[in-house]
C-alpha positions, 0 to 999 in steps of 0.5 A: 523538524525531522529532515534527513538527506538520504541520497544526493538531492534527495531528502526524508521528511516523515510525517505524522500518521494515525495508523498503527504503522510508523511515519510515511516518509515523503520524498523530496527530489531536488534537480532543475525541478522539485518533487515529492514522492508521496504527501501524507494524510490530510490532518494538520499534524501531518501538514506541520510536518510537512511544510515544516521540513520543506520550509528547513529545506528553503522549500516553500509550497508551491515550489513543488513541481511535480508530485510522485503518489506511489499508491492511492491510500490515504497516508500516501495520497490525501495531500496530494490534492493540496498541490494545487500548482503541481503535476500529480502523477500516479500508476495507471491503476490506482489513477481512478481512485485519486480521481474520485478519491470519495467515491472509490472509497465508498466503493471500496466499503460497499464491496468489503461490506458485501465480502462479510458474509461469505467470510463469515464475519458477524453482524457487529462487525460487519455493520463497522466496515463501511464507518472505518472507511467514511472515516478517511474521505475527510483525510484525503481529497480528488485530484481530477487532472493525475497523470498515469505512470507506466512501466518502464516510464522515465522521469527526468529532471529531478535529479537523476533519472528515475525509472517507474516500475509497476508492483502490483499487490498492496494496491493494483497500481503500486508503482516504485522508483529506481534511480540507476545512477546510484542504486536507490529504490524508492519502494513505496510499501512494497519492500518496508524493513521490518513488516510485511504490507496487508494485500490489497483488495482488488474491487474494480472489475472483479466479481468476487473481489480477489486479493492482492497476495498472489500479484505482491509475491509475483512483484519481488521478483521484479525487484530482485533484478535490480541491482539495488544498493538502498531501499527509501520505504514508504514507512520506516527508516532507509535499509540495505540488503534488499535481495536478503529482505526479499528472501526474508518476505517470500519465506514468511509467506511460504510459512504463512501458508502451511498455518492457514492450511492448518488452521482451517483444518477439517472446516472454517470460515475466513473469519473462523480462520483470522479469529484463529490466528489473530485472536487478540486483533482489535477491531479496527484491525480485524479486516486487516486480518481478514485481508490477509487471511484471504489472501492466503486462502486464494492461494492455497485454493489455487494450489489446490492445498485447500477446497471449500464448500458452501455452507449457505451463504458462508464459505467454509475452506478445509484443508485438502 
């Protein structure tokens, strides 16, 4: 079983994942308590895997004391409920959604489904969204006594102190971990090594639904002041240089940018625009691509770089 010490009382146990990204790491943190920093998915790969490398570790199930979820999606999430003897903590928002785990998940799907028509998305496609998310209830499950994290919050006992900062953008309530007395980010999927994480989608007292994009680029000048020796990412192995992958992002966004700009040209629609850029997607990840796209068209319409018209129900954006 794949365990690797990556910091002084702290460890890496990567487990299995069905999505097309690479192991979600979980963390644990030994002190006079012990704790994990995210779970994994509810499947019995990713089980085995788990209690696999706590087991290497002389780690038994309920020794866990405390479990970190950095952000409600399901490969970070859906064991959470496992720990039963455990405090479950989460950032403040993303906490309703591990609560009702089911329920924000069909939430989630009813308003994606609603999206598809101003976005353009064909009937068959459209009528896909809400099966990919029924899909993940049975990944995950509801942990109804969580916890909330805020900025600035300090979690002691597990070893060095480790300070909670708030990083809005794949999810609302994204929150990392930095541990000051050694220089170690425990960065969730907000800062990964070799890829970009999709925006999230905000649902929840937002009519029409935004995205994430705009809080994510904000979130990395949050971390750009912290002096940061190590990056633990929640996909992915450990990395340095977290000011110059910070840098790397904002730029591939700035450019990401001017090729929306220009693919939506004299007249198209979201979907128009993804099929455009992302013409050989598969389809379970075309909303991943029309996540991203949106993002970027929220931004380039604040700028003022796009306008849009409605072409009946459709939304059509051209370049300014």
């Amino acid at each position: 079983m794949a365990v690797f010490e990556e910091a002084e009382g702290l460890y890496r146990i990567p487990v299995f994942t069905p999505f097309d990204t690479p192991q979600t790491n979980v963390y644990v943190l030994r002190g006079d308590r012990i704790g994990l920093v995210d779970t994994g998915l509810r499947h019995p790969k990713a089980r085995d895997d788990l209690l696999g490398g706590l087991r290497s570790l002389g780690v038994r199930h309920e020794h866990v004391e405390v479990v970190v979820v950095t952000h409600a999606h399901v490969d970070h999430a859906g064991m959470a409920c496992d720990f039963t003897g455990a405090e479950i903590l989460i950032g403040r928002r993303d906490a309703h959604k591990v609560r009702d785990f089911p329920g924000h998940l069909r939430a989630y799907a009813a308003a994606m489904r609603r999206l598809t028509e101003p976005w353009g998305v064909p009937g068959f496609l459209a009528d896909s969204v809400e099966d990919l998310f029924t899909d993940m209830i049975s990944m995950g499950g509801s942990v109804p006594h969580v916890r909330e994290l805020v900025q600035g919050g300090i979690l002691s006992g597990l070893g060095p102190d480790l300070e909670v900062y708030e990083l809005p953008g794949h999810t609302e309530g994204l929150v990392a971990l930095f541990r000051a007395a050694d220089g170690v980010l425990l960065s969730s999927d907000h800062l990964l090594a070799e890829i970009t994480p999709n925006p999230g989608l905000y649902v929840e007292g937002t009519s029409p639904p935004r995205s994430g994009l705009a809080d994510y680029i904000r979130s990395l000048d949050t971390l750009r002041r912290l002096p940061v020796a190590r990056v633990l990412p929640g996909h992915g192995a450990p990395f340095g240089g977290a000011q110059e992958r910070i840098e790397e992002i904002e730029a591939h966004h700035e450019a990401r940018l001017e090729v929306v700009r220009k693919a939506a040209g004299r007249g198209r629609s979201v979907f128009e625009i993804s099929a455009h850029m992302f013409p050989h997607v598969r389809a379970e990840h075309a909303f991943l691509a029309l996540r991203e796209v949106y993002g970027h068209v929220e931004i380039l319409l604040e700028q003022g770089r796009l306008a849009r018209r409605m072409e009946g129900s459709v939304e059509i954006v051209k370049a300014a």
